[in-house]
C-alpha positions in Angstrom: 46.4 39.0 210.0 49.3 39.6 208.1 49.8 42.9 205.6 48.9 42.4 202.1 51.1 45.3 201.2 54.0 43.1 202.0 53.4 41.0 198.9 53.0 44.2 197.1 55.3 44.6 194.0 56.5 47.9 192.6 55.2 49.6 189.4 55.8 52.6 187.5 53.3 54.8 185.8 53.9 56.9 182.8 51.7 59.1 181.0 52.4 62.5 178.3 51.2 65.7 179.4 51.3 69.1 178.4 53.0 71.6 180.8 53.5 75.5 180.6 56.1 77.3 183.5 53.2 79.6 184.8 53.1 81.4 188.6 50.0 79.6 190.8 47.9 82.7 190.7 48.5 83.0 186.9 47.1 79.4 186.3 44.1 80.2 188.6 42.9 82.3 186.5 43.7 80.5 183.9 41.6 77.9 185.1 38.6 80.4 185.9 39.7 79.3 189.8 39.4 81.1 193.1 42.6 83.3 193.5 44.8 81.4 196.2 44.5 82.7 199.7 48.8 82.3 200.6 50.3 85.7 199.6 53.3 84.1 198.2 53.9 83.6 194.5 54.7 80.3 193.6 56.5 79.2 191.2 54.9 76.2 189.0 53.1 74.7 185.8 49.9 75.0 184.2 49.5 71.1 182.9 47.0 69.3 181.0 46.2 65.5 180.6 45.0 63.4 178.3 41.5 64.4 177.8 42.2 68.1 178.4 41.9 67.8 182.1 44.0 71.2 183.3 45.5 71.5 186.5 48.2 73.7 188.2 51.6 71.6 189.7 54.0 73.3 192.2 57.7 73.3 190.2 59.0 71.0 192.8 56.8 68.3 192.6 56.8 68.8 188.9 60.3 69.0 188.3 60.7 65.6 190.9 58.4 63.8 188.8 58.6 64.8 185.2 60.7 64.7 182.3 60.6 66.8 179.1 60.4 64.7 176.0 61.1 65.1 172.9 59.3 63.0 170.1 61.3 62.5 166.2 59.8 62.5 163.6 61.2 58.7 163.4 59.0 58.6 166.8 61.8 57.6 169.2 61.5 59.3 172.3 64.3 61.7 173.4 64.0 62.6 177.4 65.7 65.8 178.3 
């Protein structure tokens, strides 16, 4: 049987979000979420999704994923 993934073409997804710098334990409660049991800080961003879904990103992930945007009031998109 051969591996249907080798027919497999690439794609990129793109969505808008919302996104505020904010420390893990500071979005946890934020979120009205269990403190985090790691006794490190990290370092991250609160984001929220279309539909108002919140969640809290580590700012490495984040940063290799994301772009800020700006939006004119011509609506071209600016990225950062």
């Amino acid at each position: 049987m051969t591996d249907p993934m080798e027919k497999a073409v690439l794609y990129i997804g793109v969505k808008l979000i919302k996104a505020v710098p904010m420390t893990e334990r500071e979005a946890h409660k934020v979120l009205e979420r269990e403190e985090p049991k790691s006794t490190l800080e990290r370092d991250g961003y609160l984001v929220e999704y279309e539909g108002g879904y919140r969640s809290w990103s580590p700012m490495r992930a984040f940063d290799n994923s994301h772009r800020q945007v700006t939006i004119t009031c011509d609506h071209r998109i600016i990225l950062q």
